[in-house]
SEGU-825795 format. One record per residue: residue in one letter; x, y, z of N, C-alpha, C, CB in turn. Coordinates in steps of 0.1 Angstrom, whole numbers, plus 5000, padded with zeros to 4 digits. Glycine has a CB too. Example, Ala and Ser with C-alpha at 12.3 -4.5 7.8 and 13.67 -1.06 7.14 Angstrom:
REM residues 2
a513249435078512349555078513249675078511349555090
s512849785071513749895071512950005079514149945057
This chain:
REM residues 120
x499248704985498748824992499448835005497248824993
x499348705010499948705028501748785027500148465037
x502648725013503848735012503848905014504348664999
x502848935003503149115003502949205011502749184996
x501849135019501449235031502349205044499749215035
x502949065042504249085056505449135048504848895066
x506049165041506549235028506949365034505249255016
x505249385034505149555030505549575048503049645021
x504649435057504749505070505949515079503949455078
x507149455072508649435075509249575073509349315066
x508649635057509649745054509049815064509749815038
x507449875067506749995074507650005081505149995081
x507749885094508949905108510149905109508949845117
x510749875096511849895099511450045092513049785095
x510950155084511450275080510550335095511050335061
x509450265102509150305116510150305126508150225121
x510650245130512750235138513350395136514250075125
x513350345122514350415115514050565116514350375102
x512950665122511950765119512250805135510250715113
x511750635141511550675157513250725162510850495167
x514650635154515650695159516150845159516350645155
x515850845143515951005137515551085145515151055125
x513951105144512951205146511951195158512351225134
x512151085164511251075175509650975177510951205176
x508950975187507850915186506550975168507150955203
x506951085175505951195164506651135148506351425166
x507851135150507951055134507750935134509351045126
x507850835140507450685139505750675138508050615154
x505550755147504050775137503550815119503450895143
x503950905123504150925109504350795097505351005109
x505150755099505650595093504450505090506750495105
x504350485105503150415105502050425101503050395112
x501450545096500550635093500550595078500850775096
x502150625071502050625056501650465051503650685050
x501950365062502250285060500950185059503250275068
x499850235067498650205065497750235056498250215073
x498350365047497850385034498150275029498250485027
x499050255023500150145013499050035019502450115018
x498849945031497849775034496649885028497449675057
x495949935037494649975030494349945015494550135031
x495150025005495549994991495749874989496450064988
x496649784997496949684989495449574996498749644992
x494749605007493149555009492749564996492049635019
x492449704993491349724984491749704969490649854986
x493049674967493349614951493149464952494949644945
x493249404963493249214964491349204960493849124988
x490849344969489049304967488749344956487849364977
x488949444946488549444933489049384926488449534929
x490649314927491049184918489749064914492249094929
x489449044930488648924934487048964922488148924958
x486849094923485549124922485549134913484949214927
x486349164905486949124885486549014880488549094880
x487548904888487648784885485948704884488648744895
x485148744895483948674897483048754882483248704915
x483048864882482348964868482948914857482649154868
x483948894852484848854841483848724834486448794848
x483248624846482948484843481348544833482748364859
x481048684835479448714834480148824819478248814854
x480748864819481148964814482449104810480648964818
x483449084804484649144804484749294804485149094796
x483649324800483849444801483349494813483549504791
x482749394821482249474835483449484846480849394844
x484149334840485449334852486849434844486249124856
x486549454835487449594833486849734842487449634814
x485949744840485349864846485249824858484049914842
x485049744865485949744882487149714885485649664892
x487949694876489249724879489649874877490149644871
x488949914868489150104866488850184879487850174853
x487950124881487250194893487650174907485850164892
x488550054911489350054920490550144916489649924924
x491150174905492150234903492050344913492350274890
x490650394900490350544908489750554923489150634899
x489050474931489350444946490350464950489150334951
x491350354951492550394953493350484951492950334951
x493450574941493850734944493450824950493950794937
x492250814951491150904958491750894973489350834957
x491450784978491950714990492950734995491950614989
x494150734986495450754989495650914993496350714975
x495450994983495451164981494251194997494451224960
x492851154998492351195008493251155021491051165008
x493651065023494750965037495851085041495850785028
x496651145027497651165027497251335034498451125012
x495951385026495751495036494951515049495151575029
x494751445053494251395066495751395075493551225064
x496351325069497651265075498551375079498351175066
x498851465069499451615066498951725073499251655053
x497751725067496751875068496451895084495051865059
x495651735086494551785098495151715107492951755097
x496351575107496751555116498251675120496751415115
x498851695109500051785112500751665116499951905125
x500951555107502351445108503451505101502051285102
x504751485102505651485089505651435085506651495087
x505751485069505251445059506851345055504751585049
x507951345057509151245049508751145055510951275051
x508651085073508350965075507350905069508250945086
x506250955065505150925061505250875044504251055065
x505750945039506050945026507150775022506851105023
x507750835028509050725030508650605030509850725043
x507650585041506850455046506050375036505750485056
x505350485031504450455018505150405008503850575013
x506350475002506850354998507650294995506750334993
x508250315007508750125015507850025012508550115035
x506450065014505949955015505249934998505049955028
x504750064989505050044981506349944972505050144981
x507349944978508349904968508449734972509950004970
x507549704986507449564986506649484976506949534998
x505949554964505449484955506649434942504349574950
x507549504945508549504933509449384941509449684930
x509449354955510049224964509549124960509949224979
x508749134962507549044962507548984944505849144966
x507649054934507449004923508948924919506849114914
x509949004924511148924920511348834927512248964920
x511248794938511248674944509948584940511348704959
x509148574937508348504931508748454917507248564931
x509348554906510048564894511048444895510648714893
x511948494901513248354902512848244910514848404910
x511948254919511848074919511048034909511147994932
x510448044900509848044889510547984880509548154887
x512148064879513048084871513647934872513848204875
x513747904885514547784891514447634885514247784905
């Protein structure tokens, strides 16, 4: 968990840099914005992992149905963030997006580098 979330918090600033050179403070926000969606999400998938795992020992089909149900949190969450972020704060929307996943795509880092030492 620690690997993905410094992962994810390497890509946010560098596509935050990268926003602030382009487009200014107002886009580096932005970045940073998208970017706390992506930890938020990746919080609340590490706590309903956990919360599976402990239900699983009592019952499988209960820790399937909280894993369902963080799914659907986490979209909810994502989609309300993203119009907050848009709508009512008036961020641009590419840094923001961008960021998200950036840091999105540190799960796909994260699994290949875990993958090949594995491999090794």
């Amino acid at each position: 968990m620690r690997k993905l979330l410094l992962t994810q918090f390497v890509l946010v600033v560098l596509v935050a840099v990268g926003s602030y050179l382009h487009g200014g403070r107002w886009a580096a926000q932005a970045a940073v914005f998208g970017g706390c969606i992506a930890f938020i999400n990746t919080l609340l998938l590490a706590w309903r992992v956990r919360n599976a795992g402990q239900r699983a020992e009592r019952s499988g089909s209960r820790a399937a149905l909280t894993l369902y149900l963080g799914a659907v949190e986490r979209f909810v969450f994502t989609l309300l963030a993203f119009i907050v972020g848009m709508g009512m704060l008036k961020l641009p929307p590419l840094p923001m997006l961008v960021a998200f996943a950036a840091a999105q795509l540190g799960y796909w880092i994260v699994a290949a580098r875990e993958g090949s030492a594995a491999g090794e």
